[in-house]
TIVO-2410 file (N, C-alpha, C; in nm, 3 decimals):
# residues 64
REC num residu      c1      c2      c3 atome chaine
REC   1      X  -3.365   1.834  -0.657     N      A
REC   1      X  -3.330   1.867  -0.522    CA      A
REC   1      X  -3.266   1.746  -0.451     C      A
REC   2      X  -3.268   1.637  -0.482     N      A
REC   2      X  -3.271   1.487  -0.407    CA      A
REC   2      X  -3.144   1.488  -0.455     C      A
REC   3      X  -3.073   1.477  -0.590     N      A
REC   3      X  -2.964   1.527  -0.593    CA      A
REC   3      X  -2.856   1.596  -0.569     C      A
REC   4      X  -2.906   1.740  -0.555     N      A
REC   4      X  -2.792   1.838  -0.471    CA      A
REC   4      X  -2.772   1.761  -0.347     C      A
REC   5      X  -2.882   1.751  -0.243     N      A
REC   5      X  -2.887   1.674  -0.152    CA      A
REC   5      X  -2.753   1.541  -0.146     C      A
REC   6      X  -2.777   1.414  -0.220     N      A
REC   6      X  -2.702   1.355  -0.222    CA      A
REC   6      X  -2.566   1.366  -0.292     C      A
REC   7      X  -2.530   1.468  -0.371     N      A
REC   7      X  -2.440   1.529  -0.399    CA      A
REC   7      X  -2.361   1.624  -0.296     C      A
REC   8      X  -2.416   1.644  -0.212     N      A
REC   8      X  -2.371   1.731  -0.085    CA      A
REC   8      X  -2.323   1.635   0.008     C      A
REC   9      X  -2.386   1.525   0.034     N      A
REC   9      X  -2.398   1.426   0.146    CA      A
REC   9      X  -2.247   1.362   0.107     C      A
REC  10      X  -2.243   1.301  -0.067     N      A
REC  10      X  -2.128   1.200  -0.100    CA      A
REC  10      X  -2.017   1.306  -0.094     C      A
REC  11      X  -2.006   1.453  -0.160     N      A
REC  11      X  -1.870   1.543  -0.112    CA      A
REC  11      X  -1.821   1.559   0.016     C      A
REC  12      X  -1.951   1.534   0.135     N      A
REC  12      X  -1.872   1.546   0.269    CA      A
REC  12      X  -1.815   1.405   0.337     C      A
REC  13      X  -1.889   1.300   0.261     N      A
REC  13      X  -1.838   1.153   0.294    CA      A
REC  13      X  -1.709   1.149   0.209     C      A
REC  14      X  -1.675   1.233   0.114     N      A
REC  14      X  -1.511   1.194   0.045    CA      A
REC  14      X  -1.386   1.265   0.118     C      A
REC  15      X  -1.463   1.393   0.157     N      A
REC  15      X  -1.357   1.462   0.233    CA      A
REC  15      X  -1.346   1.390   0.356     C      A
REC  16      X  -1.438   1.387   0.432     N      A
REC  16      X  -1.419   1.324   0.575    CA      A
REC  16      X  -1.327   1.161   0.547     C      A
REC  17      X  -1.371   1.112   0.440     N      A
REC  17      X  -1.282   0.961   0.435    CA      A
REC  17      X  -1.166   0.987   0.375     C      A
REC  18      X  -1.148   1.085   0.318     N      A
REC  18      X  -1.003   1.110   0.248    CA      A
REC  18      X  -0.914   1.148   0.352     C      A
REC  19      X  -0.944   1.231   0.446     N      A
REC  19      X  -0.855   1.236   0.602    CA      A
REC  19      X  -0.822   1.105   0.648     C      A
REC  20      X  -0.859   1.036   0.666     N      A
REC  20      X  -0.819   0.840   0.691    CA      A
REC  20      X  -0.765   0.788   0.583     C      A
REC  21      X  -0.808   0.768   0.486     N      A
REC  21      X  -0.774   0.668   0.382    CA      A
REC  21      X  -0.735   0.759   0.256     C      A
REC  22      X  -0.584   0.705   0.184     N      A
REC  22      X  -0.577   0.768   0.092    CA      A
REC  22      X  -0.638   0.747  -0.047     C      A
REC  23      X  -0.654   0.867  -0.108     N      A
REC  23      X  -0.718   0.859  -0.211    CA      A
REC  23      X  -0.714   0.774  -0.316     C      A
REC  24      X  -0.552   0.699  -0.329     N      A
REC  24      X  -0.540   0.598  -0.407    CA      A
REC  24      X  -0.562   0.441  -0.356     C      A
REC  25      X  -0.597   0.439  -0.272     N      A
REC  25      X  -0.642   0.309  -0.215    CA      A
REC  25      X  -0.719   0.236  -0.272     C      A
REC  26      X  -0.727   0.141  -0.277     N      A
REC  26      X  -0.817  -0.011  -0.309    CA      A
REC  26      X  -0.972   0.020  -0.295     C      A
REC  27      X  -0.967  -0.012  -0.187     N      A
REC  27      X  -1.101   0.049  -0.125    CA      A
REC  27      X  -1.156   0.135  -0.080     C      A
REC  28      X  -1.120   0.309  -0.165     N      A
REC  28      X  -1.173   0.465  -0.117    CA      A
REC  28      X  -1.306   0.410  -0.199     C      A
REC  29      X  -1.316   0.351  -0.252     N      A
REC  29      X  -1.500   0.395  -0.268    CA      A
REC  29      X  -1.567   0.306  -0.221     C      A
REC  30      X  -1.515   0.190  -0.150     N      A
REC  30      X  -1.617   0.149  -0.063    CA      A
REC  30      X  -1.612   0.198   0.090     C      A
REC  31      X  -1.487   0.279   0.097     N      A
REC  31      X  -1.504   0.308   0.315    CA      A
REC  31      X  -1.572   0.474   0.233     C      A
REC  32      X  -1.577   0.524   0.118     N      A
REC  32      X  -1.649   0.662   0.074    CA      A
REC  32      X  -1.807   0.574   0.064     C      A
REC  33      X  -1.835   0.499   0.082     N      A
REC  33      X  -1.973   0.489   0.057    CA      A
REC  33      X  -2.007   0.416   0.195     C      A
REC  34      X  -1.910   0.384   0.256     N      A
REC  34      X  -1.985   0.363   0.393    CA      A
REC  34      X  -1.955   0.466   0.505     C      A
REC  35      X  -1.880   0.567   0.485     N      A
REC  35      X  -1.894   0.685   0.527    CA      A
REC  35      X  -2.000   0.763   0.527     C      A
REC  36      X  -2.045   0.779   0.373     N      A
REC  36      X  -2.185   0.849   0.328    CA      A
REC  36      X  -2.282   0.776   0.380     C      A
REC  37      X  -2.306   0.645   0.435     N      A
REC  37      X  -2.395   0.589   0.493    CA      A
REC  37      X  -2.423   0.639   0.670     C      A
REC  38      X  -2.320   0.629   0.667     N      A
REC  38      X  -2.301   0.654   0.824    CA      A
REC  38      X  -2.359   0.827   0.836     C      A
REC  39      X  -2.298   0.909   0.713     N      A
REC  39      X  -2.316   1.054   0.714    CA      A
REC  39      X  -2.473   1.062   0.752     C      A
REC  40      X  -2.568   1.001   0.633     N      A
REC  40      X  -2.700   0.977   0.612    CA      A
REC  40      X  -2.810   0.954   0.757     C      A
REC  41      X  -2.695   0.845   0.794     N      A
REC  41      X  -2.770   0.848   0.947    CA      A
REC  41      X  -2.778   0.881   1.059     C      A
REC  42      X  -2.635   1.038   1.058     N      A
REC  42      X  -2.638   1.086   1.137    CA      A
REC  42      X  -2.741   1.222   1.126     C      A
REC  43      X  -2.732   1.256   0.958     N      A
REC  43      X  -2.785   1.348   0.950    CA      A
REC  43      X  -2.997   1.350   1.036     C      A
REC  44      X  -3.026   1.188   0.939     N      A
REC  44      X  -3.116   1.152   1.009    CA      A
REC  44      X  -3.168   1.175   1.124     C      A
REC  45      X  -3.106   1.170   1.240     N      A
REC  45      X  -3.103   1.154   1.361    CA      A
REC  45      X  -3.107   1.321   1.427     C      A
REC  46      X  -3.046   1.396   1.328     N      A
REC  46      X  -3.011   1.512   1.398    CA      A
REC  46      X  -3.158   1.536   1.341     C      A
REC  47      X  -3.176   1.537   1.223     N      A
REC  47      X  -3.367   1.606   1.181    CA      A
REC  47      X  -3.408   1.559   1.271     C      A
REC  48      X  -3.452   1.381   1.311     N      A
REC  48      X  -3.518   1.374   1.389    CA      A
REC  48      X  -3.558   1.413   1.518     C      A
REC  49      X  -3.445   1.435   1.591     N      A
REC  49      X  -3.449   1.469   1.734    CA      A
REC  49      X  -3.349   1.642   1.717     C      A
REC  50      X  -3.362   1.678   1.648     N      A
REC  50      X  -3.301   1.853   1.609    CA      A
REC  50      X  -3.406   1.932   1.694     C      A
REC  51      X  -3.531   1.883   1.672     N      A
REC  51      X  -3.619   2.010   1.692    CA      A
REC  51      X  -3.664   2.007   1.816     C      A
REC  52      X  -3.663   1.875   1.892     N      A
REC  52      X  -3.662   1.805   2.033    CA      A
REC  52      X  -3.574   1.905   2.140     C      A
REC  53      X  -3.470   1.883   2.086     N      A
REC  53      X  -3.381   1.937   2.182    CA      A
REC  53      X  -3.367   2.065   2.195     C      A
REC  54      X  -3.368   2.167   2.052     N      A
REC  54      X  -3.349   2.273   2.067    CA      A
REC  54      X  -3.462   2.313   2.136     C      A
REC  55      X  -3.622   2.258   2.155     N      A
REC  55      X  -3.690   2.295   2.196    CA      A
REC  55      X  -3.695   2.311   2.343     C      A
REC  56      X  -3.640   2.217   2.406     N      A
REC  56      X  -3.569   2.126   2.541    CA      A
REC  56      X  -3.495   2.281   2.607     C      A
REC  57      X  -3.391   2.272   2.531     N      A
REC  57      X  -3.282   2.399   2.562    CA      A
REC  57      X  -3.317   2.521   2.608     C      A
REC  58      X  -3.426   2.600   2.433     N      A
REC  58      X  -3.463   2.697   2.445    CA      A
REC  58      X  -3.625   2.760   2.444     C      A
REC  59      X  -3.688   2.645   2.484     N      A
REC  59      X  -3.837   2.639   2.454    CA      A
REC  59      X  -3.887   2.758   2.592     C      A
REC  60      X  -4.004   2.792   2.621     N      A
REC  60      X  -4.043   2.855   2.710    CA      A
REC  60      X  -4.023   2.760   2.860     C      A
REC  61      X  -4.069   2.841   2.926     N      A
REC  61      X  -3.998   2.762   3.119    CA      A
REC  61      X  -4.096   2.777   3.141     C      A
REC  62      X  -4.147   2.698   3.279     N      A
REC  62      X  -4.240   2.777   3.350    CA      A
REC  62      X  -4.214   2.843   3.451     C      A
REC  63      X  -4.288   2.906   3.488     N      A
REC  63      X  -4.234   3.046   3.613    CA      A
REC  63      X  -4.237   3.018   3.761     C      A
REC  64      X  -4.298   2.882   3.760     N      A
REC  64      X  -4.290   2.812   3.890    CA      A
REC  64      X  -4.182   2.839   3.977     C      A
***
């Protein structure tokens, strides 16, 4: 599973860096691996605070 996972993560860090930088470049696999880094910690961030907000948004009110 940790695989698909990071196999999912590095296909959307190649596409997203292949829009900037071309594929034959010098350095596509190092701005592709600091893309996927950056991907990693956005994804992070959204788990972390995902359930925060939607809760925020659409959680119950009070009737006050």
């Amino acid at each position: 599973m940790v695989r698909i996972l990071a196999q999912a993560i590095l296909s959307a860090a190649g596409v997203v860096v292949a829009l900037f930088v071309s594929r034959d470049a010098v350095g596509f696999p190092v701005y592709e691996m600091v893309g996927a880094l950056l991907l990693i910690a956005a994804l992070a961030v959204i788990v972390w605070y995902g359930p925060r907000v939607v809760k925020a948004l659409f959680g119950p009110r009070s009737k006050e």
